[in-house]
C-alpha positions in Angstrom: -6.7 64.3 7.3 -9.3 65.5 9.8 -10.7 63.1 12.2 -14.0 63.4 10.9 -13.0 62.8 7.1 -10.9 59.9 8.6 -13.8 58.3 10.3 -16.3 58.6 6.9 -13.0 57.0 4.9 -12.8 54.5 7.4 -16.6 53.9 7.1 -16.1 53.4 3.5 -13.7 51.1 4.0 -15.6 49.1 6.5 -17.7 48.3 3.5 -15.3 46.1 1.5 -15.6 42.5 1.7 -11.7 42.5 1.4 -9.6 43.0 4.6 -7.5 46.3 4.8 -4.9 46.2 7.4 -2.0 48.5 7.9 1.1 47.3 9.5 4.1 49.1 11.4 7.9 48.9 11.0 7.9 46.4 14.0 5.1 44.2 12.1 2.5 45.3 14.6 -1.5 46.2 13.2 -2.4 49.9 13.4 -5.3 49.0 11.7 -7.6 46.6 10.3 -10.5 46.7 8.6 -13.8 45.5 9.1 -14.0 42.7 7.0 -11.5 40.8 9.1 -14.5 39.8 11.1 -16.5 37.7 8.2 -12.3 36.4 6.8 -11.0 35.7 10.0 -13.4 35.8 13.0 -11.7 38.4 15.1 -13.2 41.8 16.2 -10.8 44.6 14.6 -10.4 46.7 17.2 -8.8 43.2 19.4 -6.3 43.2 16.4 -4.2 46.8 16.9 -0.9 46.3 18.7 -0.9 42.7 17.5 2.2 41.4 15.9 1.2 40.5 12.5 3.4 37.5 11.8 1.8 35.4 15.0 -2.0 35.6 13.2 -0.2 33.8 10.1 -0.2 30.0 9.7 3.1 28.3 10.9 4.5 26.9 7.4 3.6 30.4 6.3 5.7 32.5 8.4 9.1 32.2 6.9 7.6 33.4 3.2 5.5 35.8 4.7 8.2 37.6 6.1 10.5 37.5 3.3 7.6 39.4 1.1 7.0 41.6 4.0 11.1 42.9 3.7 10.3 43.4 0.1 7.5 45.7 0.9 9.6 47.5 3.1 12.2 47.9 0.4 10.1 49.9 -1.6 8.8 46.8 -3.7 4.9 46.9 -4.9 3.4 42.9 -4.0 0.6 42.0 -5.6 -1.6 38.7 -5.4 1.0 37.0 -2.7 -0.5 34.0 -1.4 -0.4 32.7 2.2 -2.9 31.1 5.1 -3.6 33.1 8.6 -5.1 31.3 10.9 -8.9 31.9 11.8 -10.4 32.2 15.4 -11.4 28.8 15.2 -7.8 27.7 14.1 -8.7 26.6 10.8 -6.1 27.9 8.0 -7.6 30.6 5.8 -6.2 30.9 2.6 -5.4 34.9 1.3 -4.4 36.6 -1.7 -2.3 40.0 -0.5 -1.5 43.1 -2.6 0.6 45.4 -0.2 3.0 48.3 -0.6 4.8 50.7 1.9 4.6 54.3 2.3 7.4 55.9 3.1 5.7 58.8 4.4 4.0 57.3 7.2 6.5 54.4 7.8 3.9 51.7 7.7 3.1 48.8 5.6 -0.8 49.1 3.5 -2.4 45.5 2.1 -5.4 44.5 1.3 -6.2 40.5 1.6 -9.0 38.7 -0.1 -10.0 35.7 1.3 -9.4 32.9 -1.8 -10.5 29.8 0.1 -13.2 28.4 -2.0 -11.4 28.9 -5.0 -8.3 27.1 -3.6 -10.3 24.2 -2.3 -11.6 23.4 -5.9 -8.5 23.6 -6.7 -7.3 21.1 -4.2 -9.9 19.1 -5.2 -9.4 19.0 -8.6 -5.6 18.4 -7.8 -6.4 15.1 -5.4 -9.2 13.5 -7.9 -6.3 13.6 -10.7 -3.2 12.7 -8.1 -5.4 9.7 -6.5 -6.2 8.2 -10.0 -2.5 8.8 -10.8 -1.5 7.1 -7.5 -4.1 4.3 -8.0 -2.3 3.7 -12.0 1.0 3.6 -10.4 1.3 2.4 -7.2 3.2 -1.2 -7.2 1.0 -2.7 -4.4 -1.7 -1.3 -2.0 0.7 0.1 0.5 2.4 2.3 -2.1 -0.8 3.3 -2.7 -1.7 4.2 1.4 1.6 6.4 1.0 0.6 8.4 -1.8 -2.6 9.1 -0.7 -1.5 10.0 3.3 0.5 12.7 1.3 -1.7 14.1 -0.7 -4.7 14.3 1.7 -2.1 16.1 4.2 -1.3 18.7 1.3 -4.7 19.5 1.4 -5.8 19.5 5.0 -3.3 19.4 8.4 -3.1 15.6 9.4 -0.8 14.6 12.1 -1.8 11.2 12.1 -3.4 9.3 8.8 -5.0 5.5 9.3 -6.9 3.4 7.1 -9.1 0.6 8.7 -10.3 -2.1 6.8 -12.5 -5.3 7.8 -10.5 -8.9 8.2 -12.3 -12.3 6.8 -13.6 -12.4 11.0 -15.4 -8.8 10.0 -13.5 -7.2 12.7 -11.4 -3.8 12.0 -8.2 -4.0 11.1 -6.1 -1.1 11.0 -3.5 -2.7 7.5 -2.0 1.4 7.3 -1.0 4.2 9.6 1.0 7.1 9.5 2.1 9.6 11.3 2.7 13.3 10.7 4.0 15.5 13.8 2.8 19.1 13.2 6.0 20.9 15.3 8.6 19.6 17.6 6.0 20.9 20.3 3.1 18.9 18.8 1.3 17.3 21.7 0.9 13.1 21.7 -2.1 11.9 20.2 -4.5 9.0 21.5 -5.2 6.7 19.2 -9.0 6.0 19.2 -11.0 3.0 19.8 -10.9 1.8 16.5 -13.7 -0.8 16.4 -15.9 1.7 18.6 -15.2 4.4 15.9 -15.5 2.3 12.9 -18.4 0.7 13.5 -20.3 4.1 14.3 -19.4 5.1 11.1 -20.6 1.4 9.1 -24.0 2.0 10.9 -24.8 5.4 9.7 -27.5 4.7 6.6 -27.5 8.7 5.8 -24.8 10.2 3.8 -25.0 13.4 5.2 -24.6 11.6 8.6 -21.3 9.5 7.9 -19.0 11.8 8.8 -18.0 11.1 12.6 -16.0 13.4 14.7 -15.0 12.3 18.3 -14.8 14.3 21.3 -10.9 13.4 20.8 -10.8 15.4 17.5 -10.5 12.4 15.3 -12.6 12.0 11.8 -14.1 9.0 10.7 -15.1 8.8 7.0 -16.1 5.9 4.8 -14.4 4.1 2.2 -17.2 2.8 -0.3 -17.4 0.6 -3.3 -21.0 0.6 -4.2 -23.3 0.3 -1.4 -20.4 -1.9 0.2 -18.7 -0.8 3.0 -14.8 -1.6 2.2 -13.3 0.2 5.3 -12.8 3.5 6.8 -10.2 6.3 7.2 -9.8 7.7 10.2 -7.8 11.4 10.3 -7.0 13.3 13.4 -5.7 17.2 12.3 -4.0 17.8 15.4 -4.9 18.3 19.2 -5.4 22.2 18.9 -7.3 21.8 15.1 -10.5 20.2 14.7 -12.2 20.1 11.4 -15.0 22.0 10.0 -17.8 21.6 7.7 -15.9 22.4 5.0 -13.2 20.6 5.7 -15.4 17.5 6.4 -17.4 18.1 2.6 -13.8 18.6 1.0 -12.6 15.2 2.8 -15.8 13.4 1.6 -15.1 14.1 -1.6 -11.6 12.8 -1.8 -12.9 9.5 0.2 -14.7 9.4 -2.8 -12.0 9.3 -5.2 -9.6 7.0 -2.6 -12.5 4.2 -2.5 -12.4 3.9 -6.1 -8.4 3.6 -6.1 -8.8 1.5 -3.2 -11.1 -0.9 -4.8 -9.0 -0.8 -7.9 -6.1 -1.7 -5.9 -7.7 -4.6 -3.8 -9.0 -6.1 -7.2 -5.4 -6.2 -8.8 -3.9 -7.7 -6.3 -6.4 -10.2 -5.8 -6.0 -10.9 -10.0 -2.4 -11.0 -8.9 -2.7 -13.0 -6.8 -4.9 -15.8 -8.6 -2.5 -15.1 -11.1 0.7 -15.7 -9.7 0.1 -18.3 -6.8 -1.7 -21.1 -5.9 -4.9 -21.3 -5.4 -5.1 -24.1 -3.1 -1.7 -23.3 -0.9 -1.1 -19.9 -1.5 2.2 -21.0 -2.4 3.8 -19.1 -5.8 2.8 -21.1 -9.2 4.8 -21.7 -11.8 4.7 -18.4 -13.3 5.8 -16.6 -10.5 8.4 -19.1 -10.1 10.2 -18.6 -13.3 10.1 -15.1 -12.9 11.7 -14.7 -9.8 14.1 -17.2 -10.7 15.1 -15.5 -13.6 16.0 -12.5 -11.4 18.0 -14.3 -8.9 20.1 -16.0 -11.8 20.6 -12.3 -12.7 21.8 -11.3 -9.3 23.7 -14.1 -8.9 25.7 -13.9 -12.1 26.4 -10.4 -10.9 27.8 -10.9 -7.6 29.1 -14.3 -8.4 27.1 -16.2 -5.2 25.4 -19.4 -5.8 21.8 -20.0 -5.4 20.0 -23.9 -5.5 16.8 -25.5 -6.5 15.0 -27.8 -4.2 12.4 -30.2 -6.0 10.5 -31.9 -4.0 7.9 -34.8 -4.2 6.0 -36.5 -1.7 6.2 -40.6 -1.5 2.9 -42.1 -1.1 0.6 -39.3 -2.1 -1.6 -41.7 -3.6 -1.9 -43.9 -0.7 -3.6 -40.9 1.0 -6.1 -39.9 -2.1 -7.0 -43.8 -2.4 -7.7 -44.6 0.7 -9.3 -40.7 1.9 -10.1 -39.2 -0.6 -9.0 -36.1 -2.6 -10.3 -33.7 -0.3 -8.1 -35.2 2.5 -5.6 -35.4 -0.4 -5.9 -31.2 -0.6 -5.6 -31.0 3.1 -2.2 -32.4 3.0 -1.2 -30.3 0.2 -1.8 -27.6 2.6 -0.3 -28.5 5.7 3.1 -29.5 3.4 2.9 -25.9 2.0 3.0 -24.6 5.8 6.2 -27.4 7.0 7.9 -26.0 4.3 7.5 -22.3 4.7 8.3 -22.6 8.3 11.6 -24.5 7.6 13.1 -22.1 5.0 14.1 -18.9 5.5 11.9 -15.7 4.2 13.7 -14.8 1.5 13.4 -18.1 0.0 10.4 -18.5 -2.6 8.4 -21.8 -2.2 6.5 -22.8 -5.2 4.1 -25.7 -6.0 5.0 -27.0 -9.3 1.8 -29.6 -9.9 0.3 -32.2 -8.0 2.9 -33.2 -4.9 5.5 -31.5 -6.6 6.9 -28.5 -5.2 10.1 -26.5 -5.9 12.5 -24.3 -3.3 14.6 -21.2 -4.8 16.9 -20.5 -2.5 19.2 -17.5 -3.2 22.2 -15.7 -0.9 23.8 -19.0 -1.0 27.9 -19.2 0.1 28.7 -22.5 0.0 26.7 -25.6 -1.3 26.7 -27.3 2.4 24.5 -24.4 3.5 21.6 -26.1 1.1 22.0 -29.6 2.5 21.3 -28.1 5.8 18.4 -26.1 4.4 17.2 -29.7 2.6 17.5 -31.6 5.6 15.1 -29.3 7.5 12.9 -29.4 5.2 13.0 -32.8 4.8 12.6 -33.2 8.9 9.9 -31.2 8.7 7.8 -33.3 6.7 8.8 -36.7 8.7 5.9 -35.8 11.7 2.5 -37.6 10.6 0.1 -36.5 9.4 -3.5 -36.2 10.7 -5.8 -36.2 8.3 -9.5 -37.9 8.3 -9.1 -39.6 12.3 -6.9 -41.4 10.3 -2.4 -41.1 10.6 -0.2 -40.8 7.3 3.2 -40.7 6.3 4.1 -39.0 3.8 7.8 -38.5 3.4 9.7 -36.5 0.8 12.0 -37.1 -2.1 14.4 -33.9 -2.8 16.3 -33.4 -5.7 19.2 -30.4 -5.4 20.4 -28.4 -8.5 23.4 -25.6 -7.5 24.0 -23.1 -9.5 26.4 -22.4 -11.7 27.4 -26.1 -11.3 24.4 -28.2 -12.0 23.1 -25.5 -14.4 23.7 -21.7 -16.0 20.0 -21.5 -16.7 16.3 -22.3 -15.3 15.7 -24.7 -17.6 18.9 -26.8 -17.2 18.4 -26.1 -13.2 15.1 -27.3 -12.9 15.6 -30.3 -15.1 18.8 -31.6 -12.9 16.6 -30.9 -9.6 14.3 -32.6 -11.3 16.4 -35.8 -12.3 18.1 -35.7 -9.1 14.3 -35.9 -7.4 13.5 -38.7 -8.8 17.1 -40.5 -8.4 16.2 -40.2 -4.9 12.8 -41.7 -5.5 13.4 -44.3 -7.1 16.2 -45.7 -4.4 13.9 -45.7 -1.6 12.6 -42.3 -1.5 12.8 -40.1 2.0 16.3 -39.1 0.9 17.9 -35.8 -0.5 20.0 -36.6 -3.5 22.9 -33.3 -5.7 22.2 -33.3 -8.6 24.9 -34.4 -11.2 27.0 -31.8 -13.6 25.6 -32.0 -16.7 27.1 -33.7 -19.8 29.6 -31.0 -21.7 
């Protein structure tokens, strides 16, 4: 072709809104059109001699090269989908068509740049996998996870936090997680979170939530209403900042998370009233019978023992006479906290009703083990207590039912404890008393 008809075809091609490129045998541009400028940011001419494969974005590579041997095998590729990185470093999602001719040894594609169309795709993909997420997630941190991993399918995030105000309204960071981008991915430094996070609560205007520090890191509100629940805070890596569209496509998924956020905080505080206490905290009844069912379950499969504490406190009246109830509450509370501290964590506490309260204690080898376990508890409650300017107290009657000795079921174990409990009340009180085997 002469140079002048070359030049008018080039022209021509110039024109398209698509990117033309044509590649060597090493991989190297020989020539790219125009429209590279308006898809990727770079002048044309600054592309020839360039390898090919460093322009593409690094999860991209390894595909991108397996297609590119096809083409070189004589294979037509059409509509092959990959991301190149732009001049700004943002990804840039293509659609390729390529084939290679043999004639002038060189590789011919044409690219059209597919980003809008993939990000409502993305976002029609997060508003269903959030809402999916927020139906099946088991507790809120479940939830974080899911959600970390699908905003990082949609945008790079090497590090993921969500910050939420405490009962003292300061920020709390209650999930983080961290996604290196590369072995060679530099440290990042973690913001000042209050700083950040409060920046972002004062902003009235929408358009003016979105915060982006000098260190690269995004702050965007979590919402339920006109409330502010908390924020999340993304940084994309140290070489990556975010763009306006990035920001707009993140603003809309915040969206979405606030709502399964919100519908997540709400279950577990219905949980919560549900299953525990509301004055202690402590598991109720409910609770207590279910996880007692379980560790029967376990134990009849590994053939371990596991005991039942119940527990009463001597005097409890004496305090509500002469106090009152509200001082009466207080020491319902400060028990609750001796006994926590004096079992071990994977013990469940309950209150059962009034001044009673019940110990499940599992991973039991021997029944001497739960004497000990009853006697701390017991020492635990010996120190007075200070309630009203005034000294009380209050000691503790505990009953002990072993399993399978005292009892193959809950209801047989908790009526032994139960006996034995008051056994040990009525001779004195203050005491720990076993439980005896039940009648055949």
């Amino acid at each position: 072709m002469k140079g002048k008809q070359y030049q008018s075809l080039v022209n021509y091609i110039d024109l398209l809104l698509d990117m033309v490129c044509v590649v060597d045998q090493q991989g190297r541009f020989v020539f790219v059109s125009a429209g590279v400028e308006q898809i990727l940011g770079y002048q044309s001419g600054a592309l020839i001699g360039k390898r090919m494969i460093d322009y593409v974005w690094p999860e991209d590579k390894e595909k991108t090269q397996q297609q590119a041997q096809r083409v070189m095998a004589g294979e037509s590729v059409t509509h092959f989908e990959n991301r190149y990185r732009h001049q700004n470093g943002r990804p840039v999602c293509l659609s390729w068509s390529a084939r290679w001719s043999e004639t002038d040894g060189v590789r011919v594609a044409v690219a059209r740049d597919i980003s809008t169309i993939k990000q409502a795709q993305a976002r029609q993909h997060a508003v269903y996998a959030i809402s999916e997420a927020a139906h099946q997630s088991q507790d809120p941190v479940q939830l974080y996870q899911q959600i970390a991993v699908i905003v990082a399918a949609l945008l790079p995030v090497q590090h993921f936090m969500i910050v939420m105000l405490d009962q003292q309204a300061r920020w709390q960071c209650i999930f983080q997680q961290q996604r290196l981008a590369g072995a060679d991915a530099e440290p990042i430094v973690l913001p000042d979170i209050h700083a950040l996070c409060s920046e972002v609560a004062q902003k009235q205007d929408v358009q003016q939530w979105e915060q982006q520090s000098a260190a690269g890191w995004l702050g965007l509100p979590l919402q339920a209403g006109a409330v502010l629940q908390g924020v999340l805070l993304l940084h994309p890596r140290p070489d990556l900042h975010y763009n306006a569209d990035d920001i707009a496509l993140l603003t809309f998924v915040t969206a979405q998370i606030s709502t399964a956020v919100e519908r997540s905080t709400m279950l577990a505080r219905l949980e919560q009233l549900a299953l525990h206490d509301s004055l202690t905290g402590l598991a109720n009844r409910t609770l207590l019978h279910d996880r007692l069912q379980l560790a029967l379950q376990r134990a009849g499969r590994e053939h371990r023992l596991l005991a039942l504490l119940y527990l009463d406190l001597d005097r409890f009246k004496q305090v509500n006479d002469t106090v009152g109830h509200q001082a009466g509450d207080l020491l319902l509370q400060q028990t609750a906290q001796r006994i926590v501290h004096a079992v071990r964590q994977t013990d469940t506490v309950a209150r059962f009703g009034g001044d009673e309260f019940v110990i499940l204690l599992e991973q039991i080898d021997q029944s001497g083990t739960v004497l000990k376990i009853a006697e701390k508890v017991r020492q635990a409650l010996l120190a007075p207590f200070m309630l009203a300017g005034q000294q009380f107290y209050v000691y503790p009657s505990i009953g002990i039912a072993i399993y399978p000795e005292h009892g193959e079921d809950s209801r047989q174990l908790l009526l032994s404890s139960d006996v034995a409990m008051y056994s040990a009340k009525h001779n004195g009180g203050n005491q720990i008393k076993l439980a005896a085997p039940p009648l055949p």
